[in-house]
N, CA, C and O atoms as CSV, one atom per row, in Angstrom:
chain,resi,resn,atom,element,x,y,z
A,1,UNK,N,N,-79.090,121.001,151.096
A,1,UNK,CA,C,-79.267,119.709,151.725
A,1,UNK,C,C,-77.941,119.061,152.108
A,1,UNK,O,O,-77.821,118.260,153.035
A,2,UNK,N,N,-76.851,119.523,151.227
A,2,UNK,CA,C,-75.947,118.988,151.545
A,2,UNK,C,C,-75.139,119.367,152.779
A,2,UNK,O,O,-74.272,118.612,153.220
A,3,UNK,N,N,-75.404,120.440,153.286
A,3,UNK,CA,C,-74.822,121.495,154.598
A,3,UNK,C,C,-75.460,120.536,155.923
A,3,UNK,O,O,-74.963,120.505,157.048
A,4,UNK,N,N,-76.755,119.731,155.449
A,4,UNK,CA,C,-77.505,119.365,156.340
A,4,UNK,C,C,-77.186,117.984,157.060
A,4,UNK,O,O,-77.376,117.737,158.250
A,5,UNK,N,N,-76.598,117.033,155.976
A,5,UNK,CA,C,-76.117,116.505,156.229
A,5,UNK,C,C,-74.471,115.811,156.591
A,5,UNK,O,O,-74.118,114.633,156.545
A,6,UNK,N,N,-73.504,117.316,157.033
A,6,UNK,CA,C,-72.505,117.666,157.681
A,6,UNK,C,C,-72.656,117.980,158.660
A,6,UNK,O,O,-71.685,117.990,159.417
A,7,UNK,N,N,-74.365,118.525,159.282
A,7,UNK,CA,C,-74.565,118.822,160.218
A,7,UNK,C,C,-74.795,117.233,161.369
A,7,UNK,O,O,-74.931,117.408,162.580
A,8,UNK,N,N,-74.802,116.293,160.975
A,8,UNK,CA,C,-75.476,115.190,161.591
A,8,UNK,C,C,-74.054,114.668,162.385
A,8,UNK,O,O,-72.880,114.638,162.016
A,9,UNK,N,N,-74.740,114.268,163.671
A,9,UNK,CA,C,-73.740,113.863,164.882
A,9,UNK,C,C,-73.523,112.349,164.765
A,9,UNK,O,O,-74.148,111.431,165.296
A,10,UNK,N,N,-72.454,112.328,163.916
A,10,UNK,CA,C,-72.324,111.054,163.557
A,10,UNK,C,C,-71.934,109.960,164.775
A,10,UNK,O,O,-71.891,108.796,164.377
A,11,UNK,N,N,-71.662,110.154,166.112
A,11,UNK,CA,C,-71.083,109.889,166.839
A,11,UNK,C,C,-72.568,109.173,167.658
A,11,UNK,O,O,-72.708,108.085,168.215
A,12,UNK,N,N,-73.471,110.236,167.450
A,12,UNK,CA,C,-74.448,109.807,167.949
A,12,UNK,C,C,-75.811,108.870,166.944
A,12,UNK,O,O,-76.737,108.309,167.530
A,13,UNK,N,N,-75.695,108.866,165.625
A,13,UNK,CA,C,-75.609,107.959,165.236
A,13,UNK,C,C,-75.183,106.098,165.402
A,13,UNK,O,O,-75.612,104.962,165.198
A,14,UNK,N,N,-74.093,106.843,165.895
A,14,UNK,CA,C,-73.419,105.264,166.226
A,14,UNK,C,C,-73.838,105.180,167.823
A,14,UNK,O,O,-73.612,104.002,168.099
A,15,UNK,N,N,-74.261,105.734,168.838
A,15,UNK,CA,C,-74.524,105.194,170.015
A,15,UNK,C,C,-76.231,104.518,169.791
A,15,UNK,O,O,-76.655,103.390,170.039
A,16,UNK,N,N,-76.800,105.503,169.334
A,16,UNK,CA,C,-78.179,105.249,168.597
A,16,UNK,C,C,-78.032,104.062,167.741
A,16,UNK,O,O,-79.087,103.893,167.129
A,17,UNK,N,N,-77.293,103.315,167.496
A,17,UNK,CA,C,-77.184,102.321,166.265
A,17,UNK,C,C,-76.986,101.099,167.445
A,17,UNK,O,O,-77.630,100.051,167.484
A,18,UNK,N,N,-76.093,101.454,168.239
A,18,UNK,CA,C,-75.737,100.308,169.128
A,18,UNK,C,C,-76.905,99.943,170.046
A,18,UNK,O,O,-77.201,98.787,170.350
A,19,UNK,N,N,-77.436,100.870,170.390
A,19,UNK,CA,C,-78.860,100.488,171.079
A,19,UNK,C,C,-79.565,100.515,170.788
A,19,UNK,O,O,-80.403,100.843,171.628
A,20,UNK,N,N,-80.035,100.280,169.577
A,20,UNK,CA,C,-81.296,99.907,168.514
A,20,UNK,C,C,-80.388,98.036,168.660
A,20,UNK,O,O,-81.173,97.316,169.277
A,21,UNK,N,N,-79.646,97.581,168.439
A,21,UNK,CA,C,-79.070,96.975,168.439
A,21,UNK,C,C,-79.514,95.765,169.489
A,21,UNK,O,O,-79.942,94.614,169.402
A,22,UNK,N,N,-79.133,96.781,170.609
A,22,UNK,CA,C,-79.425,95.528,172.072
A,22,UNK,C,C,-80.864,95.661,171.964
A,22,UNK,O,O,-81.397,94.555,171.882
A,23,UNK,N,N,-81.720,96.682,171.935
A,23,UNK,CA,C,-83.099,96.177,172.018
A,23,UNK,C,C,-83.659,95.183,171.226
A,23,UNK,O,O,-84.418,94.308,171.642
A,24,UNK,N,N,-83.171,95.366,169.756
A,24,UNK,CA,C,-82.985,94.046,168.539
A,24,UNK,C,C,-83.385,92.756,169.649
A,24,UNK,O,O,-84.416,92.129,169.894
A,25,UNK,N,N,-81.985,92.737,170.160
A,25,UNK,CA,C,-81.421,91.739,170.614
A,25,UNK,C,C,-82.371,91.295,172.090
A,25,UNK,O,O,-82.958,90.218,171.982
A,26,UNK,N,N,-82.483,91.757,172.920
A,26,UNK,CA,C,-83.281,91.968,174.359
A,26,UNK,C,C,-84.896,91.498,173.349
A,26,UNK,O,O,-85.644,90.566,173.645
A,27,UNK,N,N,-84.994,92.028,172.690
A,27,UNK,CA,C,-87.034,91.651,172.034
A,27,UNK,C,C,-86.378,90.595,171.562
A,27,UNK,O,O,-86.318,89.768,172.471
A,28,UNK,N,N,-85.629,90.035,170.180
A,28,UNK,CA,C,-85.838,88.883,169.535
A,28,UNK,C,C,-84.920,87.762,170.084
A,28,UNK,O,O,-84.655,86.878,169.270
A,29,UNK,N,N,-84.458,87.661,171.165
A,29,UNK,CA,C,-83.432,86.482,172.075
A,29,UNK,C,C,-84.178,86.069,173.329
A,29,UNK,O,O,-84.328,84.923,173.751
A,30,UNK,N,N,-84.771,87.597,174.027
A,30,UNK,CA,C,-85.124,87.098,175.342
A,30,UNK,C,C,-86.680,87.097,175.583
A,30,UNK,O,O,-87.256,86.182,176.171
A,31,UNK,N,N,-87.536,88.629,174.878
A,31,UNK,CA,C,-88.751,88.498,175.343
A,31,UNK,C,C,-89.675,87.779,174.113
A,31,UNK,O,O,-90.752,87.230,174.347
A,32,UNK,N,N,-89.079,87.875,172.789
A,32,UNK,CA,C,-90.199,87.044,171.979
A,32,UNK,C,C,-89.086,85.896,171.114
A,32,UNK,O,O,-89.070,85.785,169.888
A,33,UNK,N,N,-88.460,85.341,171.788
A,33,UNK,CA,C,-88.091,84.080,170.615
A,33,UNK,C,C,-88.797,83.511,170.532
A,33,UNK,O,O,-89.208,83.434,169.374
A,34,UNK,N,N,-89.429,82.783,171.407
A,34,UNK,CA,C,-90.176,81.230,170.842
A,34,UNK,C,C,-91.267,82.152,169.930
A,34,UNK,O,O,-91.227,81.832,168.742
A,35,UNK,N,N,-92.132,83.118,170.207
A,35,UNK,CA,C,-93.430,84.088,169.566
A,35,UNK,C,C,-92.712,84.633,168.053
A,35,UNK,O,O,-93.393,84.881,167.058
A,36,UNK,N,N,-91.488,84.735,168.098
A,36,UNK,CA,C,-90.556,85.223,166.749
A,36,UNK,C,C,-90.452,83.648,165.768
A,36,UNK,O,O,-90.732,83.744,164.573
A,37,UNK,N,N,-90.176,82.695,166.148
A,37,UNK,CA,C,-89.996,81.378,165.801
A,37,UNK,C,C,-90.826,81.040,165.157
A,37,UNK,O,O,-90.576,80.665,164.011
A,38,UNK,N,N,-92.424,81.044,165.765
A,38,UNK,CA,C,-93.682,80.741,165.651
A,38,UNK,C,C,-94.028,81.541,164.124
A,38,UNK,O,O,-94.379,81.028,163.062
A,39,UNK,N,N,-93.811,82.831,164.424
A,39,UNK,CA,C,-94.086,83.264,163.003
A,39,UNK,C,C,-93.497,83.039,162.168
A,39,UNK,O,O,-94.352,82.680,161.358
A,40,UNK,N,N,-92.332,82.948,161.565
A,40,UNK,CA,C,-91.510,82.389,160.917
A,40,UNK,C,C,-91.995,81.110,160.434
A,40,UNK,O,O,-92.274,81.078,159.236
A,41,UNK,N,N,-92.181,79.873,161.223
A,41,UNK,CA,C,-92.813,78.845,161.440
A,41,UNK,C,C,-91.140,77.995,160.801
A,41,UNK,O,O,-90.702,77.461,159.782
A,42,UNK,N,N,-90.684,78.363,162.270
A,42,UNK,CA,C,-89.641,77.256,162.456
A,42,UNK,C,C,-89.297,76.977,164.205
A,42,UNK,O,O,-88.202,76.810,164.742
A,43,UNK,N,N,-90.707,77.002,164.829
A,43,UNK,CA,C,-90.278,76.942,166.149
A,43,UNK,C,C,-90.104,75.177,166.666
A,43,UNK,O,O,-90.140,74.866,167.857
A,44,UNK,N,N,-89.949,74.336,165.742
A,44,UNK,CA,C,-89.868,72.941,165.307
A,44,UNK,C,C,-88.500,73.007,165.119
A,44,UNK,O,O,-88.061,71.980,165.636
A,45,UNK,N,N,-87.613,73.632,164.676
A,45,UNK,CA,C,-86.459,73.357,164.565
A,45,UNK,C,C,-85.490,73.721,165.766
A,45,UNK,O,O,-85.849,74.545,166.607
A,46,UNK,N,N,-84.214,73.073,165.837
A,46,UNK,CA,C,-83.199,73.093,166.801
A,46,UNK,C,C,-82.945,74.723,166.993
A,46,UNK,O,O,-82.871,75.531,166.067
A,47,UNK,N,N,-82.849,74.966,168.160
A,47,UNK,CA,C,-81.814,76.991,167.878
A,47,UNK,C,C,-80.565,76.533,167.133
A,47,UNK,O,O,-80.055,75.417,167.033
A,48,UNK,N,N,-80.259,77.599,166.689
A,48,UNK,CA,C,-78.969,77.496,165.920
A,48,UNK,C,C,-77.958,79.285,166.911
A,48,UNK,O,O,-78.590,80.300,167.206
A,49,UNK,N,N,-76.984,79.172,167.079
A,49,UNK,CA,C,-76.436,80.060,167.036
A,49,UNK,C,C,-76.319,80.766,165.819
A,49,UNK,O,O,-75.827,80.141,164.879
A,50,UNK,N,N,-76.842,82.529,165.547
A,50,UNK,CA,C,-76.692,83.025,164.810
A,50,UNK,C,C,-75.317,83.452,164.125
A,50,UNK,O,O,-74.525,83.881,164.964
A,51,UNK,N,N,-74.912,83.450,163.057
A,51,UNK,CA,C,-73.899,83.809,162.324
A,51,UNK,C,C,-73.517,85.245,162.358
A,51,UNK,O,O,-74.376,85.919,162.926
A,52,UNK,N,N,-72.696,85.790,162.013
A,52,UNK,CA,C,-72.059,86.697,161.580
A,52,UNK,C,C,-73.226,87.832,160.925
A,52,UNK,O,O,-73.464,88.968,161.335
A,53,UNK,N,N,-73.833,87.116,159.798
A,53,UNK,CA,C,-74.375,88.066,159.153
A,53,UNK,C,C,-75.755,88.623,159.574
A,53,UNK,O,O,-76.365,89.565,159.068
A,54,UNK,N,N,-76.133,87.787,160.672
A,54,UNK,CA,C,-77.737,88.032,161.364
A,54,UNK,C,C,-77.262,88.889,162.775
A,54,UNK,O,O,-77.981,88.929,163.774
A,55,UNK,N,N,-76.341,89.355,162.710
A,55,UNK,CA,C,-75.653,90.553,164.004
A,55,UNK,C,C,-75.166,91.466,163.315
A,55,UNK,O,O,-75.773,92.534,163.390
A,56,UNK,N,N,-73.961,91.424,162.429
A,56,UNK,CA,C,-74.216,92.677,161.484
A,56,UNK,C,C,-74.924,93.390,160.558
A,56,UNK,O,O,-74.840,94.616,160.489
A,57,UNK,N,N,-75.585,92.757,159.871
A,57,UNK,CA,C,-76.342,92.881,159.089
A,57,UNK,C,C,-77.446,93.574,159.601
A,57,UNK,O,O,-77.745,94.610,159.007
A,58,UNK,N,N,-78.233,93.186,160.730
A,58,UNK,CA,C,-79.755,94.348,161.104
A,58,UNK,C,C,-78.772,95.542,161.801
A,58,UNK,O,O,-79.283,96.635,161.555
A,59,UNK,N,N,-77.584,95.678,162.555
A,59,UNK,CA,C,-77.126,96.752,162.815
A,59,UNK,C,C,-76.249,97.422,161.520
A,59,UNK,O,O,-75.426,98.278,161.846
A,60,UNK,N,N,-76.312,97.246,160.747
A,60,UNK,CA,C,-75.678,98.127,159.689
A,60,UNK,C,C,-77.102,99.053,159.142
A,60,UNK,O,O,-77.287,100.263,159.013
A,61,UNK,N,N,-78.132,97.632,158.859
A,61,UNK,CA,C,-79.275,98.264,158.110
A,61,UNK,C,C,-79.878,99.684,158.987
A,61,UNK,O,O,-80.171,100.841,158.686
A,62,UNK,N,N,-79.865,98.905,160.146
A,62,UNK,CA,C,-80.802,99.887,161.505
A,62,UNK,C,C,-79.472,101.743,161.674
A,62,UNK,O,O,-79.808,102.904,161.438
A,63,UNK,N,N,-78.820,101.499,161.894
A,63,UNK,CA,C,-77.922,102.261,161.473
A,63,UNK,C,C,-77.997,103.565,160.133
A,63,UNK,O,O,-77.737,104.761,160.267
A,64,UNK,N,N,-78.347,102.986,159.136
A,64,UNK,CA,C,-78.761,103.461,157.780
A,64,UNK,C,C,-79.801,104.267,158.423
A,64,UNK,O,O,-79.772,105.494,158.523
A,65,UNK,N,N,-80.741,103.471,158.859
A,65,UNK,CA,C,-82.308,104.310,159.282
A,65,UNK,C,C,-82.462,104.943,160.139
A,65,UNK,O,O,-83.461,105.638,160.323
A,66,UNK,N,N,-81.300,104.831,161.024
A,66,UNK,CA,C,-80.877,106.382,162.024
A,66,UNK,C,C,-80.455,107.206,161.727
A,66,UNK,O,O,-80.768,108.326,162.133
A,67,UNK,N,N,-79.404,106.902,160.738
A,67,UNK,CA,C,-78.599,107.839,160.083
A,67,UNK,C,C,-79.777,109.067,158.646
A,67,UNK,O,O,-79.713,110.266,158.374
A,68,UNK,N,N,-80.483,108.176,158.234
A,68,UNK,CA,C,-81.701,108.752,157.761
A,68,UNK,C,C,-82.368,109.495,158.811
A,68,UNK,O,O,-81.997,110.669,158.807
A,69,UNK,N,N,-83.221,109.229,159.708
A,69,UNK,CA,C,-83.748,109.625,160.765
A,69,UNK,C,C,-82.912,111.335,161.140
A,69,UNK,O,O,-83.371,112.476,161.088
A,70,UNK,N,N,-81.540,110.807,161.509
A,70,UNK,CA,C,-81.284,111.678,161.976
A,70,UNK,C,C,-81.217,113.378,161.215
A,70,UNK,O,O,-81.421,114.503,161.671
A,71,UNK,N,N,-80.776,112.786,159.693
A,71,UNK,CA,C,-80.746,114.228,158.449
A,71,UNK,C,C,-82.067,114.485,158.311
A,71,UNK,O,O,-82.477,115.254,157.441
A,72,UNK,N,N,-82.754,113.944,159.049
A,72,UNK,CA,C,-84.166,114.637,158.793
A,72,UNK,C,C,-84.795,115.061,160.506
A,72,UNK,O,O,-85.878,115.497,160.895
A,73,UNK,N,N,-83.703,114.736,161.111
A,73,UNK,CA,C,-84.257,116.173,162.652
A,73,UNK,C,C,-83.542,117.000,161.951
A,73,UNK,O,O,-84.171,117.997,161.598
A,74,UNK,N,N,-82.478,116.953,161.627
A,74,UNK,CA,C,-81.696,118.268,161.282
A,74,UNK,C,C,-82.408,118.936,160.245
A,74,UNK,O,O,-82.432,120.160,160.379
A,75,UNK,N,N,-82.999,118.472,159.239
A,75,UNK,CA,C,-83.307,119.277,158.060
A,75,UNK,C,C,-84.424,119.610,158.696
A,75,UNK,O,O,-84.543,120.820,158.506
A,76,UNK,N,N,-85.559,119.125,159.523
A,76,UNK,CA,C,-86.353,119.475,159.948
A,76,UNK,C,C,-86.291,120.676,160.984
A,76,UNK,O,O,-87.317,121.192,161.428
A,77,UNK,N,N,-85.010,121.083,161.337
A,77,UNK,CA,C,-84.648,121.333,162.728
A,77,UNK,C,C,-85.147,121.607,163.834
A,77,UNK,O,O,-85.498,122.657,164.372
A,78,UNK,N,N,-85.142,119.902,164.301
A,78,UNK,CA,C,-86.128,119.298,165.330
A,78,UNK,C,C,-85.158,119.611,166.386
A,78,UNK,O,O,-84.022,119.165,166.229
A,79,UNK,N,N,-85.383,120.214,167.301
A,79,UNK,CA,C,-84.774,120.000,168.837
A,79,UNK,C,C,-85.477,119.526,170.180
A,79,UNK,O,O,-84.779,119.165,171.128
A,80,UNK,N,N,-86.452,119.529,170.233
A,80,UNK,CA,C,-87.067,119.227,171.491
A,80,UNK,C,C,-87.460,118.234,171.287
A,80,UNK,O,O,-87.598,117.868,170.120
A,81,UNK,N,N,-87.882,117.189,172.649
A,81,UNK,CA,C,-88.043,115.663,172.634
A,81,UNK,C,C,-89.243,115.399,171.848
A,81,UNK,O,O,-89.435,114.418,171.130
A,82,UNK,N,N,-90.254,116.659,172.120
A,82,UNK,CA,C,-92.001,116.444,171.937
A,82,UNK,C,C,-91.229,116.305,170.707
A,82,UNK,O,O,-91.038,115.107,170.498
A,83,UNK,N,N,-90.696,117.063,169.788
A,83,UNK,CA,C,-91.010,116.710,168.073
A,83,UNK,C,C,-90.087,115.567,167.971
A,83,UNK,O,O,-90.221,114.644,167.168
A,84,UNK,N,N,-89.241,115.676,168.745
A,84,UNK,CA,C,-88.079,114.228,167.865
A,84,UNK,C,C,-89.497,113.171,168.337
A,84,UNK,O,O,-90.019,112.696,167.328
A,85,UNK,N,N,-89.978,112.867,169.252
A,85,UNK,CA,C,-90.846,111.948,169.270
A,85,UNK,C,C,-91.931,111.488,168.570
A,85,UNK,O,O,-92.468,110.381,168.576
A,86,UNK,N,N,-92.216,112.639,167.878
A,86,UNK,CA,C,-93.549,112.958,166.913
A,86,UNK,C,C,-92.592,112.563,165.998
A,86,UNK,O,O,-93.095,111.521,165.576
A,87,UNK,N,N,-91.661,112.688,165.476
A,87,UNK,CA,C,-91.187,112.341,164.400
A,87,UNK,C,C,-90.556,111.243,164.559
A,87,UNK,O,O,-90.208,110.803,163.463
A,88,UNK,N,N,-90.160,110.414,165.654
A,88,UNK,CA,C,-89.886,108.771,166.036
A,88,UNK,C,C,-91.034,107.798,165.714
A,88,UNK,O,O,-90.937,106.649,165.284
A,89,UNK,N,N,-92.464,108.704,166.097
A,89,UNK,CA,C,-93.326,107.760,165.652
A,89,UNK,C,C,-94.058,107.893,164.697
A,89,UNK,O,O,-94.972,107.091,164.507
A,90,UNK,N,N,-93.821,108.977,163.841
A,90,UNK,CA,C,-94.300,109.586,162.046
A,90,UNK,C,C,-92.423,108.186,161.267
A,90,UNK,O,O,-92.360,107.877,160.077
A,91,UNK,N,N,-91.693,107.866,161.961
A,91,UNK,CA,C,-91.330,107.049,160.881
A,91,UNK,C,C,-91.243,105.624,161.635
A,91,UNK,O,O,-91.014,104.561,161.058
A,92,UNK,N,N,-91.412,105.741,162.688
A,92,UNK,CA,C,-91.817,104.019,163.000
A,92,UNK,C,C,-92.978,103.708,162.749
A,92,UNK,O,O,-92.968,102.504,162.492
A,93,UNK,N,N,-94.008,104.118,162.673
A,93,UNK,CA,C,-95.363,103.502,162.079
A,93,UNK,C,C,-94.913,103.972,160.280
A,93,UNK,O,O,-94.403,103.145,159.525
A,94,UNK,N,N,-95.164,105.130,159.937
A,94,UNK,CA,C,-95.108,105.210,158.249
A,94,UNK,C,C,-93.930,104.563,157.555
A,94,UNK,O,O,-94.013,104.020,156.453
A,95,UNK,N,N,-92.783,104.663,158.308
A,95,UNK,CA,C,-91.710,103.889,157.395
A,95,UNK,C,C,-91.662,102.099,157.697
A,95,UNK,O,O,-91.879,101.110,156.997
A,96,UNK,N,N,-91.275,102.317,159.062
A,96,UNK,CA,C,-90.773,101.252,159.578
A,96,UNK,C,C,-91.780,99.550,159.729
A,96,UNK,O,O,-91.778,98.334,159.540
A,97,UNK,N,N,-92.470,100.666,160.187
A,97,UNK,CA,C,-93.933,99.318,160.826
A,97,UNK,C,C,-94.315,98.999,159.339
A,97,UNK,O,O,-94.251,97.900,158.788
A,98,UNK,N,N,-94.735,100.222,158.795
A,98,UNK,CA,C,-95.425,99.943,156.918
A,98,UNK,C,C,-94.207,98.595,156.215
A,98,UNK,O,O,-94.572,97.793,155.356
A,99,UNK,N,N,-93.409,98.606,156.548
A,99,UNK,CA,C,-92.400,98.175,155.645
A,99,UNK,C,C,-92.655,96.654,156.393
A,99,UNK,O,O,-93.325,95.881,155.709
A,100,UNK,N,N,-92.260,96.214,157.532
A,100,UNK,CA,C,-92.769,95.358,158.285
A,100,UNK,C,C,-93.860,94.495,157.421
A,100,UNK,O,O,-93.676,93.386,156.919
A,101,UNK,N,N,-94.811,95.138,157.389
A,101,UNK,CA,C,-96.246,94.077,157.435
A,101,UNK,C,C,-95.993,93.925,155.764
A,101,UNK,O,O,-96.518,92.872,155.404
A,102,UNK,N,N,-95.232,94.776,154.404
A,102,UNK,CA,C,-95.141,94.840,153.572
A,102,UNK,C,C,-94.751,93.521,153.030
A,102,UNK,O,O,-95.349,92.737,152.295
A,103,UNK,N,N,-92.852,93.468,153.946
A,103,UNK,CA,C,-92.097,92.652,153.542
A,103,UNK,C,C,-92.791,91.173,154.090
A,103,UNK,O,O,-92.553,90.055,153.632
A,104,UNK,N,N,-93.528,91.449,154.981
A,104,UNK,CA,C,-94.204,90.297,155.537
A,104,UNK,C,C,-95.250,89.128,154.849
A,104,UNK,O,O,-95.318,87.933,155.138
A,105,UNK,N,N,-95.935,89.793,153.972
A,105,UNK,CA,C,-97.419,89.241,153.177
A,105,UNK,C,C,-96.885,89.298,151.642
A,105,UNK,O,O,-97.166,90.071,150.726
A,106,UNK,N,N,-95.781,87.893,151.729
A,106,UNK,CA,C,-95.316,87.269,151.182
A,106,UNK,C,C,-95.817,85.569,151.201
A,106,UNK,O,O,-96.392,85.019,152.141
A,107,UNK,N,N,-95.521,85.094,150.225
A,107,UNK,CA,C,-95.887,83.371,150.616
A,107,UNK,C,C,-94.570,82.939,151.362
A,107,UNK,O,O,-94.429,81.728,151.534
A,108,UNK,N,N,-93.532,83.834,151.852
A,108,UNK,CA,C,-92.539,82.967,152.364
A,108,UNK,C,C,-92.478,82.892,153.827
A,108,UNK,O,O,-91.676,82.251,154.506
A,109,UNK,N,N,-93.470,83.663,154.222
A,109,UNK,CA,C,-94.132,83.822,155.934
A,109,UNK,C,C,-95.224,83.608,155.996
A,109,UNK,O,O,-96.084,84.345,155.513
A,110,UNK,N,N,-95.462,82.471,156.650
A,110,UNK,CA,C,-96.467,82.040,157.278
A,110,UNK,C,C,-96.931,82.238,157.897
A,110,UNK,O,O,-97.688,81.304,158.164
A,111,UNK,N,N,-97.107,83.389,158.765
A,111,UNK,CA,C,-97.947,83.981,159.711
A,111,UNK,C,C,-97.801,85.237,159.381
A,111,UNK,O,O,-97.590,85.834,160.436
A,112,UNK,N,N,-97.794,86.135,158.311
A,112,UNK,CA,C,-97.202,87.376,158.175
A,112,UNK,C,C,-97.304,88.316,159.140
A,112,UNK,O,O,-96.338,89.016,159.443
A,113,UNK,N,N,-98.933,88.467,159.942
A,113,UNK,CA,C,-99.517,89.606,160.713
A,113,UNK,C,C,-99.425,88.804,161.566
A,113,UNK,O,O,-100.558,88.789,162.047
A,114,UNK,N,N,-98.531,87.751,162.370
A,114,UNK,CA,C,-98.218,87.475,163.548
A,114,UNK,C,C,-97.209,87.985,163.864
A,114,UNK,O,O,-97.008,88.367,165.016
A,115,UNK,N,N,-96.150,88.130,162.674
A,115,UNK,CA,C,-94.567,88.090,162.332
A,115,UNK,C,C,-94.703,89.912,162.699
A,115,UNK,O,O,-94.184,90.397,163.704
A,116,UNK,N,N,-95.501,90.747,161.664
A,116,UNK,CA,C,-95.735,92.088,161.700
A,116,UNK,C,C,-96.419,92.287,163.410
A,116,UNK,O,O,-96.886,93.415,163.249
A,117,UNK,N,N,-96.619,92.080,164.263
A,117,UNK,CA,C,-97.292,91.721,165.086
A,117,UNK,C,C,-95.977,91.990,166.459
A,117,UNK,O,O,-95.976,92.712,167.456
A,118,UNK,N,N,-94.914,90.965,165.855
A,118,UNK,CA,C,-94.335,90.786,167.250
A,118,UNK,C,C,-93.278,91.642,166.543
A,118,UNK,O,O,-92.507,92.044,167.415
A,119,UNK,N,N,-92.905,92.100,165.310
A,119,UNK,CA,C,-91.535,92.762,164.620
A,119,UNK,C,C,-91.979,94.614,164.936
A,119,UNK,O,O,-91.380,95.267,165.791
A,120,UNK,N,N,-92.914,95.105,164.213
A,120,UNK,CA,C,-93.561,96.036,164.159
A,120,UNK,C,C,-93.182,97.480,165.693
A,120,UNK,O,O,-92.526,98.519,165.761
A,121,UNK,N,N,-94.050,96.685,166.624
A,121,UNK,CA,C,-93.674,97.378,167.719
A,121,UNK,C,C,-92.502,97.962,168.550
A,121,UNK,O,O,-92.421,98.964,169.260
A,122,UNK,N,N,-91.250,96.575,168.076
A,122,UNK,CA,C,-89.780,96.612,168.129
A,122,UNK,C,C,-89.369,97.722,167.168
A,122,UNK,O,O,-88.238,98.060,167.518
A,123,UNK,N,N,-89.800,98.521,166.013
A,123,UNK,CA,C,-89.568,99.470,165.555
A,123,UNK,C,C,-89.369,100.510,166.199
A,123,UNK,O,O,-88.458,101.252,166.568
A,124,UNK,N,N,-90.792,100.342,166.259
A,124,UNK,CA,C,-91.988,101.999,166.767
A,124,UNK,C,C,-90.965,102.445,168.068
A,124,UNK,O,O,-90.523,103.586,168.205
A,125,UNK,N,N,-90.743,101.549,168.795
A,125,UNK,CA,C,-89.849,101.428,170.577
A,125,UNK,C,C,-88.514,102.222,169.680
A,125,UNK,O,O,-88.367,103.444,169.662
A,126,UNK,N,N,-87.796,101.438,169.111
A,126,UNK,CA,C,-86.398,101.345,168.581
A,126,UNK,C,C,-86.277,103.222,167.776
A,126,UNK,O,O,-85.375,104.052,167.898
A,127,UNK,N,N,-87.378,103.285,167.127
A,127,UNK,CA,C,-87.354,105.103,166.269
A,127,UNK,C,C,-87.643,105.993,167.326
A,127,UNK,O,O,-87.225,107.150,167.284
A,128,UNK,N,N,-88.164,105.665,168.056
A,128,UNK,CA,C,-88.771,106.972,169.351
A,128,UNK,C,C,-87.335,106.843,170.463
A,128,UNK,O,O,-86.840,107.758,171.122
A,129,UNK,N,N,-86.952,105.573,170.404
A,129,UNK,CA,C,-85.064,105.837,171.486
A,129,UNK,C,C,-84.424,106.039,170.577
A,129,UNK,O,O,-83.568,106.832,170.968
A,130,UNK,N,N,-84.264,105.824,169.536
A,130,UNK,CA,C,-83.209,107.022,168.755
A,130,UNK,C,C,-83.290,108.235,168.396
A,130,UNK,O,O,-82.344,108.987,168.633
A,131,UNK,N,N,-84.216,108.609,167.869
A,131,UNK,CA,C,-84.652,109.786,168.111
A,131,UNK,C,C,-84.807,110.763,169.404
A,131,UNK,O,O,-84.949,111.984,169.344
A,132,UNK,N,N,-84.753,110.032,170.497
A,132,UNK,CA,C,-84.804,110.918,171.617
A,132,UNK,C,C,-83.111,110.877,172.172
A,132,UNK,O,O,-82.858,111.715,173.037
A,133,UNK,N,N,-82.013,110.016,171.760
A,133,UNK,CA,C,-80.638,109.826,171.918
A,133,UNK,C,C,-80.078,110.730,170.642
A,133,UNK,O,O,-79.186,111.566,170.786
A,134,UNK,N,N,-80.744,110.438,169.328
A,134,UNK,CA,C,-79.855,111.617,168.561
A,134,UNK,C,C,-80.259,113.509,168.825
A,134,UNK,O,O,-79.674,114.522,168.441
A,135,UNK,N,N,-81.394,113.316,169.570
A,135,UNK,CA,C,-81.892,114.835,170.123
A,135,UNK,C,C,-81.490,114.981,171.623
A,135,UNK,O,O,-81.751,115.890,172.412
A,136,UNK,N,N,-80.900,114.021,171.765
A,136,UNK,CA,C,-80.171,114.835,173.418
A,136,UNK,C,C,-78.509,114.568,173.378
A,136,UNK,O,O,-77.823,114.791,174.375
A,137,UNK,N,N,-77.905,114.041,172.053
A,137,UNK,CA,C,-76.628,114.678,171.778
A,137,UNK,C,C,-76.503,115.973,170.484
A,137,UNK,O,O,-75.615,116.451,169.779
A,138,UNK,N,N,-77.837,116.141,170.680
A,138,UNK,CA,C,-77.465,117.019,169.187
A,138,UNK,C,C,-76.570,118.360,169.574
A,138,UNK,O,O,-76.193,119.127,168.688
């Protein structure tokens, strides 16, 4: 396992990280803020410019889960789009989306399956373009 993960294109990792990144950014700035707000249930409050840690922070995490993603085309040794895709959306629904509605149905979200709703799909999108970017630099 350990051979397997020397094998991983770390380079492409990081392009895959950066554009998990802008889509982040493109879904939760331009096409669902006020619908992102709503769930949360702070669409009553002023925007705030985000800090430091709400830009690094989901690209470090998202990063991690490519970087996961990716030791597992390799260990899998996935090359073609059909499987990296099958396997973009075997961990955006089982990992990603699951984790979503998990962390969601909490008392500290108020709309949880609105929140899982508009977050969820931004996964599923986000694991199937990395997965098809870490399988066409592999």
């Amino acid at each position: 396992m350990t051979k397997v993960f020397s094998q991983v294109n770390w380079i492409a990792v990081l392009v895959a990280g950066v554009a998990h990144f802008f889509l982040g950014g493109i879904w939760f700035m331009a096409l669902f803020r006020r619908r992102y707000a709503a769930a949360l249930g702070i669409e009553d409050r002023p925007q705030q410019r985000p800090g430091p840690v709400f830009l690094v922070g989901p690209f470090v995490c998202s990063t991690v889960t490519i970087a996961t993603t990716a030791f597992l085309l390799r260990a899998l040794a996935i090359k073609t789009y059909t499987d990296a895709l099958a396997l973009g959306m075997i961990v955006g629904i089982g990992y990603l989306a699951a984790m979503t509605v998990n962390i969601a149905i909490n008392p500290l979200f108020p709309r949880p399956f609105y929140y899982s709703l508009i977050n969820a799909p931004m996964f599923i999108i986000g694991s199937l373009m990395t997965c098809t970017i870490l399988v066409a630099m592999a």
